[in-house]
C-alpha positions in Angstrom: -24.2 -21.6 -0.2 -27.3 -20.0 0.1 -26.2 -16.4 -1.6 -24.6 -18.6 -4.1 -27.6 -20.3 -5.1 -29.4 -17.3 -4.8 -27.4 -14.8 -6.9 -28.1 -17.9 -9.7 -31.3 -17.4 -9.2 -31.0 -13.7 -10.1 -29.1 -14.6 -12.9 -31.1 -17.0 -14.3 -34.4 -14.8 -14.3 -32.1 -12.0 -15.6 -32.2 -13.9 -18.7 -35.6 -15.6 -18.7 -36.9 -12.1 -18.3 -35.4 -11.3 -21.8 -36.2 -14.6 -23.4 -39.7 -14.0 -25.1 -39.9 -18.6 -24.8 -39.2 -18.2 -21.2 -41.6 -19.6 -18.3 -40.4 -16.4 -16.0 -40.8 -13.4 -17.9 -40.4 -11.4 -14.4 -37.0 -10.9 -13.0 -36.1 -10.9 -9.3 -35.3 -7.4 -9.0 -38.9 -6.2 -10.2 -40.2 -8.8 -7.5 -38.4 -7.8 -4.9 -39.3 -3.9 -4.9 -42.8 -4.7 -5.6 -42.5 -6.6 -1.9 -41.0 -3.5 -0.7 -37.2 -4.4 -0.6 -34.1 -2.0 -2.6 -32.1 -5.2 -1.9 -33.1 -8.6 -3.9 -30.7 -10.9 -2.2 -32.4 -10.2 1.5 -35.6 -10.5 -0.8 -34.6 -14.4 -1.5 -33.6 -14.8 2.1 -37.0 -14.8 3.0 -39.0 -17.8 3.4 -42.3 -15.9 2.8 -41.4 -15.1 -0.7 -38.3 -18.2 -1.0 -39.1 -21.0 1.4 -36.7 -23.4 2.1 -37.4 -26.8 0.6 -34.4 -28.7 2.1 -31.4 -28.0 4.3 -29.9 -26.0 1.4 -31.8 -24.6 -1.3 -35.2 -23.0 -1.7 -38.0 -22.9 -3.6 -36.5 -20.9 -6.7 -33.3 -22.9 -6.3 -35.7 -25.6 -8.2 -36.4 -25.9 -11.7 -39.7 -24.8 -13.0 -41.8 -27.7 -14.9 -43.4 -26.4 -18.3 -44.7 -27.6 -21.4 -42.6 -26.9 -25.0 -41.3 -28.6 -27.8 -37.9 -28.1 -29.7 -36.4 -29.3 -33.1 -33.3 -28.5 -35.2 -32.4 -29.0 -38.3 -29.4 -31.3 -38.8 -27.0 -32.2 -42.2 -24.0 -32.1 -43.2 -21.5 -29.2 -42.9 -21.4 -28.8 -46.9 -24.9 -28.5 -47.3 -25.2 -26.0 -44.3 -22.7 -23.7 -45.6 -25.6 -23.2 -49.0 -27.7 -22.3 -46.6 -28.6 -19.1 -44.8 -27.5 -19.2 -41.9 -24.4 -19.5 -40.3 -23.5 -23.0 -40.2 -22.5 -24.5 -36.5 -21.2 -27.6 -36.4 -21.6 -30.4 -34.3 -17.8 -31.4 -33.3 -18.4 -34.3 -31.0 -21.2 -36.2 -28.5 -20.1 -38.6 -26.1 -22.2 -40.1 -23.3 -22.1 -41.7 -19.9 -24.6 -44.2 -17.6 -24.1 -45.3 -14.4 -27.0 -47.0 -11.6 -28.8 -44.5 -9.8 -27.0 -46.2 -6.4 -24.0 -44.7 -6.7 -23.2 -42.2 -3.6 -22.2 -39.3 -6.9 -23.4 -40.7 -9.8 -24.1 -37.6 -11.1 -20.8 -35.8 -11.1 -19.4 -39.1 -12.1 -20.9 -39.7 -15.0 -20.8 -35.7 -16.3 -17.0 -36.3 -15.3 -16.9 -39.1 -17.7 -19.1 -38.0 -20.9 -17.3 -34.4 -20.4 -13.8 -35.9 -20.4 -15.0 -38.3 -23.2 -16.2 -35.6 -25.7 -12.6 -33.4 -25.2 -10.8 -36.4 -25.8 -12.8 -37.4 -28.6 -12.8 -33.4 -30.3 -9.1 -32.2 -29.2 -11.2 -29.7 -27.6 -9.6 -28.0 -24.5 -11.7 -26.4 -21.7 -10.1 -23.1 -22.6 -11.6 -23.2 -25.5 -15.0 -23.1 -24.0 -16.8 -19.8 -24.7 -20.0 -20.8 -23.7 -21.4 -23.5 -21.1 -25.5 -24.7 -21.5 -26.0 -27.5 -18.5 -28.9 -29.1 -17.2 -29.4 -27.6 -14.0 -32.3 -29.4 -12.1 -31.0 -27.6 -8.6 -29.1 -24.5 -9.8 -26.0 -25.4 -8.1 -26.1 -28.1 -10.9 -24.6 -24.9 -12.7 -21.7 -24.5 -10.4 -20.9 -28.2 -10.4 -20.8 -29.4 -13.8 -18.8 -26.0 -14.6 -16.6 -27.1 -12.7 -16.0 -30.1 -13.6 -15.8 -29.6 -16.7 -13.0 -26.8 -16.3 -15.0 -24.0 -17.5 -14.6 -22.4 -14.3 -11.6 -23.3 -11.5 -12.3 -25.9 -9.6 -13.9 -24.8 -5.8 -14.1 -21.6 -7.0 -17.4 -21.5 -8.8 -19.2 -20.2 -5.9 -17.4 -16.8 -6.0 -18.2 -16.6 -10.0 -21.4 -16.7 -9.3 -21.4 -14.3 -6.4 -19.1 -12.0 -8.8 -21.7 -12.0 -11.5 -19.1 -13.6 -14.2 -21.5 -16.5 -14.8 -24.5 -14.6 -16.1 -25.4 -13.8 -19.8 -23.5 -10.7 -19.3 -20.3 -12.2 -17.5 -17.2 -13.6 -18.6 -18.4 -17.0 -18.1 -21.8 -17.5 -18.9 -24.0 -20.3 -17.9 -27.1 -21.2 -19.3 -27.6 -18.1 -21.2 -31.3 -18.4 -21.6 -32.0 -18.9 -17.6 -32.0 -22.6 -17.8 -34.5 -24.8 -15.6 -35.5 -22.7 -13.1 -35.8 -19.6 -15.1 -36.0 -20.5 -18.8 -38.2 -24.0 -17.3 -37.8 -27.6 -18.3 -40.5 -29.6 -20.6 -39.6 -33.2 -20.3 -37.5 -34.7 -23.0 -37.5 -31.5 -25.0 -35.2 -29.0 -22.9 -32.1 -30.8 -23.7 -32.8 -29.4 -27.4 -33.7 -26.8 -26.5 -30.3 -25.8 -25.4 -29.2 -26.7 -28.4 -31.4 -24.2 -30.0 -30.3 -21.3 -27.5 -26.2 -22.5 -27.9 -27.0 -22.1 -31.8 -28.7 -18.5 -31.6 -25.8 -16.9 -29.3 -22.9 -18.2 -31.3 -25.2 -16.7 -34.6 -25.5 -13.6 -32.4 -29.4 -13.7 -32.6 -30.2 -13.3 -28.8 -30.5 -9.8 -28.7 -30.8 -8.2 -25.0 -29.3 -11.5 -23.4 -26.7 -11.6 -25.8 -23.2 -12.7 -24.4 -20.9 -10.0 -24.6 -18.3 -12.1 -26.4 -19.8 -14.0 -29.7 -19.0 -17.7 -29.2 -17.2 -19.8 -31.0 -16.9 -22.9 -29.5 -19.6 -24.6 -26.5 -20.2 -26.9 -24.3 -23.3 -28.7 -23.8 -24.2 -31.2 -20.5 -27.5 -33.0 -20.3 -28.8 -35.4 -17.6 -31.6 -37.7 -18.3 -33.4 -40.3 -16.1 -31.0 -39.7 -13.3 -28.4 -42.1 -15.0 -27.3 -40.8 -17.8 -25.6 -38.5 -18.9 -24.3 -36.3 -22.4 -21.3 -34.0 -23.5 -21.6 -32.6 -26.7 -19.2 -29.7 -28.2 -20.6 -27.0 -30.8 -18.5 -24.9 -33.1 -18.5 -22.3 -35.5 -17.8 -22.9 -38.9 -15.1 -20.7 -40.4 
């Protein structure tokens, strides 16, 4: 668990490194051979630069709390096809809320808002080119991937270790280094991964570009600890 969370890490300041928004601008490996180690996964094994915060995760397993703002620009698909850009449209939102109390209310409610948006869309989780989740601890990343079929079920951990869910990978995640890389300002991060989905499926991400242009995404937000948010991006032809 601990590699896992940690090779996240790496990839999550892999692209916050290449994000010019980003609260890390520094990536791992850079750190870790200033401290004197070739290797930057013993480099997060060690509490003096990575100190363990619970049983399982560390320090830079956490997300990173910032200031920032985000906005979009929202109308209908005919008027966004006059305009300049290239139009992506919103295919479905669906939501989910459940009391705090409950033992998994976190899964549960991503479970159900996830489900609810496919059903709602005709979307199928093949389809999914792209995955932007709220990732509060970074194995939030692995989870809600998961459960949302973008990557098999109990075998997230070994995507991660493989590299596949990095910007660069064949299943990215959270492209522009989510929470604990890209950092989260209150109430305005959620758009903001609306902002980043947008820019790679328009191709404008430049060195953390995803190797495959996307044409359909998935989007999962938490707020408040109770609720919860699917929503599904596409490309207009």
């Amino acid at each position: 668990f601990d590699d896992m969370c940690n090779a996240l890490a790496v990839q999550a300041m892999r692209a916050s490194s290449r994000h010019p928004l980003a609260f890390y601008q520094t990536e791992f490996k850079t750190l870790a051979q200033e401290a004197g180690y070739d290797d930057v996964m013993e480099y997060l094994r060690q509490d003096a630069y990575n100190r363990k915060t619970s049983k399982y995760y560390r320090k830079l397993h956490n997300f990173a709390t910032t200031d920032g703002a985000a906005a979009v620009i929202v109308c209908t698909t005919e008027i966004a096809k006059k305009l300049k850009q290239q139009p992506i449209e919103v295919l479905g939102i669906s939501g989910a809320s459940m009391d705090t109390r409950h033992p998994r209310n976190e899964e549960k409610i991503t479970e159900i808002s996830i489900r609810q948006v496919y059903e709602k869309t005709g979307v199928k989780p093949s389809e999914i080119d792209l995955f932007q989740t709220q990732d509060l601890k970074i194995f939030d990343q692995i989870d809600s991937a998961e459960i949302a079929g973008y990557l098999p079920k109990g075998e997230g951990w070994q995507a991660a270790l493989d590299g596949c869910t990095g910007f660069d990978g064949e299943r990215p995640i959270n492209t522009n280094g989510g929470r604990t890389g890209f950092g989260h300002a209150y109430a305005a991060s959620g758009l903001a991964d609306v902002g980043e989905v947008v820019q790679q499926m328009r191709g404008q991400c430049g060195e953390r570009q995803v190797k495959k242009l996307p044409e359909t995404a998935l989007l999962r937000g938490i707020g408040g600890g109770q609720n919860a948010t699917a929503a599904i991006l596409r490309t207009v032809q």
